[in-house]
C-alpha positions as CSV (number, residue, x, y, z in Angstrom):
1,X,39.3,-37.5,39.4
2,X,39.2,-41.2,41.2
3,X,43.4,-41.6,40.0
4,X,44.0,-38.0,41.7
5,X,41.6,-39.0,45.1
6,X,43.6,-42.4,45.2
7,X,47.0,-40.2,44.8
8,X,46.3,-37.9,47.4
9,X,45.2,-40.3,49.6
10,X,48.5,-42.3,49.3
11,X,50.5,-38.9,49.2
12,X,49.1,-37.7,52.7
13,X,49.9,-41.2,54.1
14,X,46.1,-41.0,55.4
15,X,46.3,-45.2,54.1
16,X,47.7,-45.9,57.7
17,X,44.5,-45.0,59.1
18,X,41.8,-46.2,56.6
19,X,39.9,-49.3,57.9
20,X,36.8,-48.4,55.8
21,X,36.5,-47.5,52.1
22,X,33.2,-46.9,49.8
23,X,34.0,-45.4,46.6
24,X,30.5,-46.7,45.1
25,X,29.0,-45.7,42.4
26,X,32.3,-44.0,40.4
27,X,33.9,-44.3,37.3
28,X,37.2,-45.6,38.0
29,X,38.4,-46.9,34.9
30,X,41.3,-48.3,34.1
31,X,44.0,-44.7,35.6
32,X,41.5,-45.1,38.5
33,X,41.6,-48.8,39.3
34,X,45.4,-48.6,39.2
35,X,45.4,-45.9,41.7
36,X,43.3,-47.5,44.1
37,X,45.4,-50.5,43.9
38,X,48.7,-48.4,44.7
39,X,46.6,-47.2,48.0
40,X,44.8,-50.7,48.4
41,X,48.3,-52.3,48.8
42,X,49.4,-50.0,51.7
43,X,46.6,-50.1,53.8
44,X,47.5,-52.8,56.2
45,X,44.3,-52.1,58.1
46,X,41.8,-52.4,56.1
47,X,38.5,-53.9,57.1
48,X,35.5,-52.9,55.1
49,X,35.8,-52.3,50.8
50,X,32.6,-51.3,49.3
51,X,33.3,-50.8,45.4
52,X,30.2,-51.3,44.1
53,X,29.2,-49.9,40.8
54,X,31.8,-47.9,40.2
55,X,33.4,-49.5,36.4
56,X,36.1,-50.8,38.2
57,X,38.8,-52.8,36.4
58,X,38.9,-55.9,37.9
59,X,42.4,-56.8,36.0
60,X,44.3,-54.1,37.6
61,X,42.9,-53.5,40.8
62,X,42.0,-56.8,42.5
63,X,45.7,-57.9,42.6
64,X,46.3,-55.9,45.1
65,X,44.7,-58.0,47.7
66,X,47.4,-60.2,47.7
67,X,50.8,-59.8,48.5
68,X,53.4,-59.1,45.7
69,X,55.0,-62.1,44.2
70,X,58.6,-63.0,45.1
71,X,61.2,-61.3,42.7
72,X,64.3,-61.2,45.4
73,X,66.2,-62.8,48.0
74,X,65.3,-59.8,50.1
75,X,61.3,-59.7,49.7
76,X,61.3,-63.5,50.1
77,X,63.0,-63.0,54.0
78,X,60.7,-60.0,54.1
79,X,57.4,-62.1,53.4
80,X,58.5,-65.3,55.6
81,X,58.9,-62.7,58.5
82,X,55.2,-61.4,57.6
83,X,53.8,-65.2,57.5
84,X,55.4,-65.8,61.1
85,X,54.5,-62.3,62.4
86,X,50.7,-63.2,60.7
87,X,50.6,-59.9,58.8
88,X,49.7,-60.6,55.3
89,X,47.6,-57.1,54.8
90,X,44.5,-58.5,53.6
91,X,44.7,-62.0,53.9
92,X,44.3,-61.5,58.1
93,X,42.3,-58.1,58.0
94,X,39.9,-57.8,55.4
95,X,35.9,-58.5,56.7
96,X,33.9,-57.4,54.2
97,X,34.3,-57.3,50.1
98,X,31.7,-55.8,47.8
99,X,32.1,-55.6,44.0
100,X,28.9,-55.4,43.1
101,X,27.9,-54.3,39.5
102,X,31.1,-54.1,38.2
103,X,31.1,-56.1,35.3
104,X,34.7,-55.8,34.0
105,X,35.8,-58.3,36.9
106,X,37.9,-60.0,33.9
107,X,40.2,-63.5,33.6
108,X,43.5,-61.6,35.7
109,X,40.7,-60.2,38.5
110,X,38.8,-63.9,38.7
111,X,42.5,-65.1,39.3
112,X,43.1,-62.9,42.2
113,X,40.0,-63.6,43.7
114,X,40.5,-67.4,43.5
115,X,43.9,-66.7,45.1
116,X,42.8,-64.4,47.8
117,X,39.5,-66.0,48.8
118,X,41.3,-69.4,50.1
119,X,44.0,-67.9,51.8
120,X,41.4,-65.5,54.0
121,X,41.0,-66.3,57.6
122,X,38.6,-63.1,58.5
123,X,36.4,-62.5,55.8
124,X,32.5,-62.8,56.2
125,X,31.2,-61.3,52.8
126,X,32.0,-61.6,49.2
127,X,29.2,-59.7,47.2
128,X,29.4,-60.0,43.4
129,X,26.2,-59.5,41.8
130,X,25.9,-58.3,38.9
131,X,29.0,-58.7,38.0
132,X,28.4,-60.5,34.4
133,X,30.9,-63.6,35.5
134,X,31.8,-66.0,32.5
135,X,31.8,-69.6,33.1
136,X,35.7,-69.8,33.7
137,X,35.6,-66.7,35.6
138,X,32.9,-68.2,37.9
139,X,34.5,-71.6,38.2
140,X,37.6,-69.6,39.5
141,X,35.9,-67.9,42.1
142,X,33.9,-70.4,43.3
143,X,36.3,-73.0,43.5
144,X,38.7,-70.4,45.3
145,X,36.2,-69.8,47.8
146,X,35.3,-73.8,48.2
147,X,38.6,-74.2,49.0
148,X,39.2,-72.0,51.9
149,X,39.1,-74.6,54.9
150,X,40.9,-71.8,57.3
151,X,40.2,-72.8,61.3
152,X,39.4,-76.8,60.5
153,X,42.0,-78.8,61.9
154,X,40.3,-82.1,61.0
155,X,40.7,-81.2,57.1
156,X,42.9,-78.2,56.9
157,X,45.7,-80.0,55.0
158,X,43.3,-82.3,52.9
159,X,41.2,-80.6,50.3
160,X,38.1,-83.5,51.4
161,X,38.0,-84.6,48.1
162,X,35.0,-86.7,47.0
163,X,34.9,-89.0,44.3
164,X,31.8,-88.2,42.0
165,X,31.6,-89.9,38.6
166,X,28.8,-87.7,37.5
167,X,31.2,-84.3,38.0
168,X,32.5,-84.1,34.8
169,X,28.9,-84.7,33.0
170,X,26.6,-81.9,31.7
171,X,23.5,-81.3,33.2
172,X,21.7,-82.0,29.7
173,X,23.4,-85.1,29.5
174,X,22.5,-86.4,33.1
175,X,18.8,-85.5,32.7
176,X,17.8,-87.6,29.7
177,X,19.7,-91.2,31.8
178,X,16.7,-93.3,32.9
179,X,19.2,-93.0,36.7
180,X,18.1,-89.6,38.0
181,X,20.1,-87.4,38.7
182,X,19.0,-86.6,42.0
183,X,18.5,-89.6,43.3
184,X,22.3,-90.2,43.0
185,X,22.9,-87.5,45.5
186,X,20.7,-88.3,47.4
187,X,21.8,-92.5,47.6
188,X,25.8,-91.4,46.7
189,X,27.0,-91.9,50.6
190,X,28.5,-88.3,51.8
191,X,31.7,-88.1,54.4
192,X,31.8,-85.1,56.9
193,X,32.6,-84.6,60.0
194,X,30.3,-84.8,63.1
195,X,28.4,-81.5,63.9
196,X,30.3,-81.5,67.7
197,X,34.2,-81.8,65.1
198,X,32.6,-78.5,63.3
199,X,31.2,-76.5,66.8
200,X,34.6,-77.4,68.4
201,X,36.2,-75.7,65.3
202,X,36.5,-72.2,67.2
203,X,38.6,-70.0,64.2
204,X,36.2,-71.2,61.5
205,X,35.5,-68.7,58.7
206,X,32.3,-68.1,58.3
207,X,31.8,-66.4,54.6
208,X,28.9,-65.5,52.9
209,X,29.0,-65.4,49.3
210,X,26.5,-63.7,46.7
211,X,26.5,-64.5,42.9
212,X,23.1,-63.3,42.5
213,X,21.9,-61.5,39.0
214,X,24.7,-63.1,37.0
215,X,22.6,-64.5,34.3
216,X,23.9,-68.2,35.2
217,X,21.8,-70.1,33.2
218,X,22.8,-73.3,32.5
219,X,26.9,-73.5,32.2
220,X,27.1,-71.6,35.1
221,X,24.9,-73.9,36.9
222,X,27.3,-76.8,35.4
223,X,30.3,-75.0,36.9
224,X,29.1,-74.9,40.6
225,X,27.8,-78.7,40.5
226,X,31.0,-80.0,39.1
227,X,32.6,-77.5,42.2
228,X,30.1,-78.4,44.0
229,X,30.6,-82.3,43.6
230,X,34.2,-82.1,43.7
231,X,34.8,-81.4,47.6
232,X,33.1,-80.3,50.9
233,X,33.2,-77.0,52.3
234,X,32.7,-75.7,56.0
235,X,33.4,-72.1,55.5
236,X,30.7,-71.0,53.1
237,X,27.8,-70.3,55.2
238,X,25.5,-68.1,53.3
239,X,25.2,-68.2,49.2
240,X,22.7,-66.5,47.1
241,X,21.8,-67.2,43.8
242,X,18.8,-65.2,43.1
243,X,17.8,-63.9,39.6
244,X,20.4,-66.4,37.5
245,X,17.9,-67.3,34.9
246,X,17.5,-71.0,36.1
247,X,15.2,-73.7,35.0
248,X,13.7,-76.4,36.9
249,X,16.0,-79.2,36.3
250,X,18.9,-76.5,37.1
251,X,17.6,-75.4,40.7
252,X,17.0,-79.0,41.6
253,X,20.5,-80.2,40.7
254,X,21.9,-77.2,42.6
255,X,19.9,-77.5,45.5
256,X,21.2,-81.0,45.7
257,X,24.8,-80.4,45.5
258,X,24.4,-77.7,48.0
259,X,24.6,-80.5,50.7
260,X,28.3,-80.9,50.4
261,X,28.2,-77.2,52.1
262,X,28.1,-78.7,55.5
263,X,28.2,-75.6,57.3
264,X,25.2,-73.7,55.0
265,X,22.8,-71.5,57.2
266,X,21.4,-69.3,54.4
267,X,20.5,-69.9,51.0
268,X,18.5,-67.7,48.2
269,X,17.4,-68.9,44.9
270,X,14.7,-66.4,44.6
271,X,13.2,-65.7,41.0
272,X,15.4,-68.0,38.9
273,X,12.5,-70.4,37.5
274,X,9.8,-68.6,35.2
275,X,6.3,-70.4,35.5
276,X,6.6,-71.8,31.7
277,X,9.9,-73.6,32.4
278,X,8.9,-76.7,34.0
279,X,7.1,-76.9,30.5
280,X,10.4,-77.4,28.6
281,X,12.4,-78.9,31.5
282,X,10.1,-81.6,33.0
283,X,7.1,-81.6,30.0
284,X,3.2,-81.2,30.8
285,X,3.2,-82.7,34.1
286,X,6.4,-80.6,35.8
287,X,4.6,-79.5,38.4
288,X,3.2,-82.3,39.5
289,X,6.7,-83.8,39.8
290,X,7.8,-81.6,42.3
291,X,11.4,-82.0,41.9
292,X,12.3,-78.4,43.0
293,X,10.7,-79.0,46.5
294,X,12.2,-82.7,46.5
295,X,15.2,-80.9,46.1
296,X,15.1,-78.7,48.5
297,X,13.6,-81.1,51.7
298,X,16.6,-83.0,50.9
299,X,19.0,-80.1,51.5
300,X,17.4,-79.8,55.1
301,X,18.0,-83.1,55.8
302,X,21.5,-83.3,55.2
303,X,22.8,-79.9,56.2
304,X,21.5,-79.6,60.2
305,X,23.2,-76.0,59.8
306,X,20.7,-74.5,57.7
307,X,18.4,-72.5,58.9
308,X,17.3,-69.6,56.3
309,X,15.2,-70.3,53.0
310,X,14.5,-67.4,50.1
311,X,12.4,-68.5,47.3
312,X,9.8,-66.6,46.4
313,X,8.9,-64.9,43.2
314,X,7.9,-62.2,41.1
315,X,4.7,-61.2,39.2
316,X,6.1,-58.4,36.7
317,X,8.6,-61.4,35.9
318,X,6.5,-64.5,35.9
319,X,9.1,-66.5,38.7
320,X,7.4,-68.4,40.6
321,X,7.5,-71.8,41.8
322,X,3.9,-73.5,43.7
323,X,3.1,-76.8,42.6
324,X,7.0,-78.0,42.6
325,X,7.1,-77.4,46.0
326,X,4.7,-79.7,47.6
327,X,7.4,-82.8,48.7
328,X,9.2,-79.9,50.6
329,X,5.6,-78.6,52.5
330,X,4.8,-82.2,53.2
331,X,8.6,-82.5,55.4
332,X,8.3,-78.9,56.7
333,X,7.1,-80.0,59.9
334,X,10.2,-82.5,60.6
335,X,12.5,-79.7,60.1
336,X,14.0,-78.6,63.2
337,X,16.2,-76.5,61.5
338,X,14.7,-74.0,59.9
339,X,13.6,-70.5,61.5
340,X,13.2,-68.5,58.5
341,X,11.2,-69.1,55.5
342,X,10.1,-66.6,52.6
343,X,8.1,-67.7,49.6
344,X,6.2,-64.1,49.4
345,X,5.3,-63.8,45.2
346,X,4.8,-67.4,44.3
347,X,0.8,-66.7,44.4
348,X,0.3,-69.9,46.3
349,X,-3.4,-68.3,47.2
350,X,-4.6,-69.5,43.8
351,X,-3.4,-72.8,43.4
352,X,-5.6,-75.7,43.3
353,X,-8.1,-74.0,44.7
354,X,-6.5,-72.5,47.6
355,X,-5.6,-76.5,48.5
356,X,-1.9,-75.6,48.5
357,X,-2.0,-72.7,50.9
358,X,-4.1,-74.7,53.1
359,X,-1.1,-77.3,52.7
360,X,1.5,-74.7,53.7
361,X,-0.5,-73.8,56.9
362,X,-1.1,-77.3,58.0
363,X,2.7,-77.3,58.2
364,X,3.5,-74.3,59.7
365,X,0.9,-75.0,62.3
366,X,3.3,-78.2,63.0
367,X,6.7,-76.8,62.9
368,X,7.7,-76.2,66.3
369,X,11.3,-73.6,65.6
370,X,9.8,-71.3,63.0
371,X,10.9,-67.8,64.1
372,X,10.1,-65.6,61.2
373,X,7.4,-66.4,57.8
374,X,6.8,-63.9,55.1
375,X,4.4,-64.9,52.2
376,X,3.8,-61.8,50.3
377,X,1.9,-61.2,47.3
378,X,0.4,-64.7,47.4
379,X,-2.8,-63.5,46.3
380,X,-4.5,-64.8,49.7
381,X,-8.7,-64.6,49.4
382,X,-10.5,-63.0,52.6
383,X,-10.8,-66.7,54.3
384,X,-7.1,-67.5,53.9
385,X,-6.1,-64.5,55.2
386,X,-8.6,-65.1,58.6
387,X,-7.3,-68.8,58.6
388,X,-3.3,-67.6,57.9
389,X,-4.3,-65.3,60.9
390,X,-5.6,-67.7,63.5
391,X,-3.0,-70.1,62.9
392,X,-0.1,-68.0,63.2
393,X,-1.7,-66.2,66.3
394,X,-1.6,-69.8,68.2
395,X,2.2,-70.2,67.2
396,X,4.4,-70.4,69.8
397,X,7.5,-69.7,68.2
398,X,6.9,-67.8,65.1
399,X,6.9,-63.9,66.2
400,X,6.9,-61.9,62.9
401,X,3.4,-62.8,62.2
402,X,0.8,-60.3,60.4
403,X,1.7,-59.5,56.5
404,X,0.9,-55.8,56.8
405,X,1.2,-55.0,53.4
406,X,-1.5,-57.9,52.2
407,X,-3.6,-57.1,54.9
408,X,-3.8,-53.3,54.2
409,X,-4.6,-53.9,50.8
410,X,-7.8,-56.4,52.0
411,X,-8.8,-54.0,54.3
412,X,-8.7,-51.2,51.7
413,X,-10.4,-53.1,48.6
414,X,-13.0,-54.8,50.4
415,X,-14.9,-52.2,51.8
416,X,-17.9,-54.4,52.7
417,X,-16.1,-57.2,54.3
418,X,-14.8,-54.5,56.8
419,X,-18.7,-54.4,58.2
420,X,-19.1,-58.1,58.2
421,X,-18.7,-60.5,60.7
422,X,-15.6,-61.8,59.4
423,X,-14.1,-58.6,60.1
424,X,-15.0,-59.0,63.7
425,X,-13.6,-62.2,63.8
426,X,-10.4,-60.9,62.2
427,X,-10.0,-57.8,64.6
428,X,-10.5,-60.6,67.4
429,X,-7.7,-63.0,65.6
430,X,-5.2,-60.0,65.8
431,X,-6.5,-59.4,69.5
432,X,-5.3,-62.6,70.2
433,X,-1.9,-62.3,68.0
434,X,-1.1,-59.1,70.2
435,X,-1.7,-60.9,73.4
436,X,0.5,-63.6,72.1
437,X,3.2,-61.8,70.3
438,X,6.4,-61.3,72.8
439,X,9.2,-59.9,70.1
440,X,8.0,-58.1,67.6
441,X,5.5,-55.4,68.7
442,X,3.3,-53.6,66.3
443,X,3.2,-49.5,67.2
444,X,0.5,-47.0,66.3
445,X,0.9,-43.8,66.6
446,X,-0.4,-41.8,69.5
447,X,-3.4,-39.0,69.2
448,X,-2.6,-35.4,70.9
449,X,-5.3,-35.2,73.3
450,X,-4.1,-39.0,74.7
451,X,-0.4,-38.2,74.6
452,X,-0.8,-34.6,76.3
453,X,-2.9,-36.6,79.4
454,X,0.0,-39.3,79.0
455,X,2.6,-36.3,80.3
456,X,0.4,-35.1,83.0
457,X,0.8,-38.8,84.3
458,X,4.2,-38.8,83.8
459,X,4.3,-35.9,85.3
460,X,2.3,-36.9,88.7
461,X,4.8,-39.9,88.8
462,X,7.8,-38.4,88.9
463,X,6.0,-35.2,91.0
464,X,6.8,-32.6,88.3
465,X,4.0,-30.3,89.7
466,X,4.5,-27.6,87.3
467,X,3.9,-29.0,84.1
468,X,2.5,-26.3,82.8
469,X,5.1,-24.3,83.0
470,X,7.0,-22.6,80.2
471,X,10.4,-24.4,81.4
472,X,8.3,-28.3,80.9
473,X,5.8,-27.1,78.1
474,X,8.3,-25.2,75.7
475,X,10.7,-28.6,76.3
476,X,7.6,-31.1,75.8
477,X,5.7,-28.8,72.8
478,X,9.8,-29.4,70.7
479,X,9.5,-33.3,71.2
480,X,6.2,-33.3,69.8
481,X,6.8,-31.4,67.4
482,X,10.6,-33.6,66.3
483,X,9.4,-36.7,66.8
484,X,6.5,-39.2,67.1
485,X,5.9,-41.0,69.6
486,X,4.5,-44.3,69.4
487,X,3.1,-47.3,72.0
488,X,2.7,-51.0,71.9
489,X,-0.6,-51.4,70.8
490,X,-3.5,-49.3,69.6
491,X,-3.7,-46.2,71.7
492,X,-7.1,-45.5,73.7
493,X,-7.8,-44.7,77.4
494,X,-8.3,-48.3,78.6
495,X,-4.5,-48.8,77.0
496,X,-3.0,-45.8,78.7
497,X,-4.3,-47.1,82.5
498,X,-2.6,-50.4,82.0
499,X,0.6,-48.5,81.0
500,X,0.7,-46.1,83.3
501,X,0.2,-49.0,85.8
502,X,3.3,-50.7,84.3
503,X,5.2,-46.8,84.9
504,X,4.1,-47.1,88.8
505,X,5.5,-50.7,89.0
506,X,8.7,-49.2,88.0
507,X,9.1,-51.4,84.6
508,X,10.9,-50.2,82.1
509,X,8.7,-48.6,79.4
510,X,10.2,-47.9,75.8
511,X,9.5,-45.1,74.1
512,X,10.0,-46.6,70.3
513,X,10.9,-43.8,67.3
């Protein structure tokens, strides 16, 4: 069915028009994937492929995203006019590649990927989770994608090649040397170019590359530090590596080659390291080391680019990382950096006696360019939660502030606390939050008899006198019924004055779905 759908397609000549395909969640095969690379290598517009999950065969259809190799005089003439004319199909059009879940991506497929994913000067996204990637099919792609210095002028025709004895070494190996590791990335001097060389760069790709569920473990962890070490990159700008299976030692290693992606703004390495792993990475005391955190406040250091953090974990799973990450909550508040952090699941709450958490929101109190904090599922007791509160509600630059989901659940399973004072002083701390908050706004749903008096306001404002006509009622009684209107804040009398007010002042006001 997916060969005849391809055929068609290429029949009908409809490929001159297609600049988005999703065929997610097929069963191409290997009659299918040859199909779709017949069509894929006609479309010369193409802009968004989705392919997700569908048992794609990456040997026979990721070919076609390059040009066809050079058999004649005449296709040679032919492909120098496309190189002058900048027309090389996907190389110049191509935004946004997802492969997801397709785990035949094979040694031909990891090939074409490595060939295509330097020579791109549009793309944004490369999505392969899931994909089952072997060691030599990862260093392929990575490396590929390391390469790609399209829109650099500075280092466009040199590779930026750094010299790193410790490259070629196992992981293993480097570990049990009384030299640390990290420590030599840390000392090993670093060249790149000035922040102002990379801003003036205007054509610089900006790619994003996921690797997440891939079951790296350790080789695959070698592979990227050996890339990793090998050269800079200013093209790769987002890279997750969640749910790889990775110890301690791993993470921190990786977290410190990261630096030589000098143009990083996002990075995930959410639930790689299971609670008992420090145990057999770092011994009994692994937590207290901290290397995982060190790790990380060194990354922030070096890249200025990077702004977005994701490492939380997961309690079906046992990832989660608390202790480890002290060195990086001590630096938190000399970051300038960073907007976004999430550590939601590491159960911080319960560390040390809640000392931790009261760690973390010492620092966020001190960070001054914090936009957005999530910190789910930390088991937080009721006087966290009222402390996380008050804190956050005197922020002045962190918006997204109240973690419905764990407060909801307090509310719900502490019925008494609800009637105490504390609860007073809560509803007061998210009084003060509202008053505060200027980008996100929490909504609450309106109640009949305050939204029907809302319309007769409305009404009065813009002198619709007959309101209760059929003409107005039947046309207001179909929007109540098809949708719900909400407001800014928690809906009573008092609330409706001080927006109608607003109405009168001819401000906009927002209805919000």
């Amino acid at each position: 069915a997916c060969q005849m759908l391809c055929n068609a397609l290429e029949e009908s000549k409809q490929y001159t028009t297609l600049h988005h395909i999703n065929l997610s969640k097929n069963h191409f095969g290997t009659l299918g994937s040859k199909a779709l690379a017949s069509l894929i290598e006609k479309c010369g517009g193409l802009l968004r492929l989705v392919m997700a999950d569908c048992e794609l065969d990456g040997n026979e259809f990721l070919t076609s995203l390059n040009p066809k190799s050079i058999t004649t005089k005449e296709e040679q003439q032919l492909q120098q006019q496309q190189q002058q004319q900048k027309i090389l199909l996907h190389w110049t059009t191509l935004l946004y590649l997802d492969l997801s879940y397709n785990t035949n991506i094979g040694d031909k497929g990891s090939v074409a990927l490595s060939t295509f994913s330097p020579k791109t000067v549009v793309l944004s996204s490369i999505k392969l989770a899931g994909c089952n990637l072997s060691a030599s099919q990862l260093q392929r792609i990575f490396r590929g994608a390391m390469s790609n210095m399209s829109g650099f002028d500075g280092h466009s025709k040199s590779d930026a090649m750094i010299p790193n004895t410790h490259a070629g070494k196992s992981i293993v190996t480097e570990l049990n040397e009384e030299d640390d590791a990290i420590h030599t990335f840390l000392f090993y001097p670093i060249q790149r170019p000035t922040q102002e060389q990379i801003l003036l760069a205007n054509n610089l790709v900006c790619m994003s590359l996921d690797l997440s569920e891939n079951n790296l473990t350790g080789k695959g962890a070698e592979v990227l530090l050996q890339e990793l070490t090998a050269r800079e990159n200013y093209t790769i700008v987002g890279l997750n590596l969640a749910k790889n299976n990775l110890n301690g030692s791993e993470l921190s290693m990786l977290l410190c080659g990261l630096t030589n992606l000098a143009c990083l703004e996002r990075i995930c390495v959410s639930e790689n390291v299971k609670k008992l792993s420090f145990a057999k990475s770092y011994g009994a005391n692994a937590q207290a080391k901290g290397d995982v955190g060190y790790a990380l406040a060194t990354l922030c250091r070096n890249v200025p680019t990077l702004n977005e953090i994701a490492i939380t974990g997961n309690r079906k799973t046992k990832h989660r990382i608390d202790h480890a990450l002290s060195p990086f909550v001590q630096d938190l508040p000399f970051f300038t950096n960073l907007e976004f952090i999430d550590i939601s699941g590491n159960r911080i709450g319960l560390c040390n006696h809640g000392a931790l958490w009261n760690a973390w929101i010492d620092a966020f109190k001190q960070n001054r360019t914090l936009r957005v904090v999530k910190f789910f599922g930390n088991k937080l007791s009721k006087e966290q939660m009222l402390t996380t509160l008050q804190v956050l509600a005197c922020h002045v630059s962190v918006f997204q502030k109240l973690p419905k989901r764990d407060l909801h659940k307090l509310f719900r399973t502490n019925a008494k606390f609800n009637k105490s004072k504390k609860q007073l002083q809560l509803q007061d701390a998210l009084e003060k939050e509202k008053k505060e908050e200027k980008t996100i706004i929490e909504l609450f749903y309106f109640s009949k008899e305050i939204f029907f008096d809302f319309l007769l306001s409305i009404a009065c404002i813009f002198h619709c006198n007959t309101i209760a006509s059929s003409q107005y009622s039947s046309s207001f009684h179909i929007n109540v019924k098809k949708f719900r209107f909400t407001a800014i804040a928690s809906c009573n009398k008092y609330f409706l004055k001080i927006i109608l007010n607003i109405v009168k002042m001819s401000i906009n006001f927002f209805f919000y779905q």
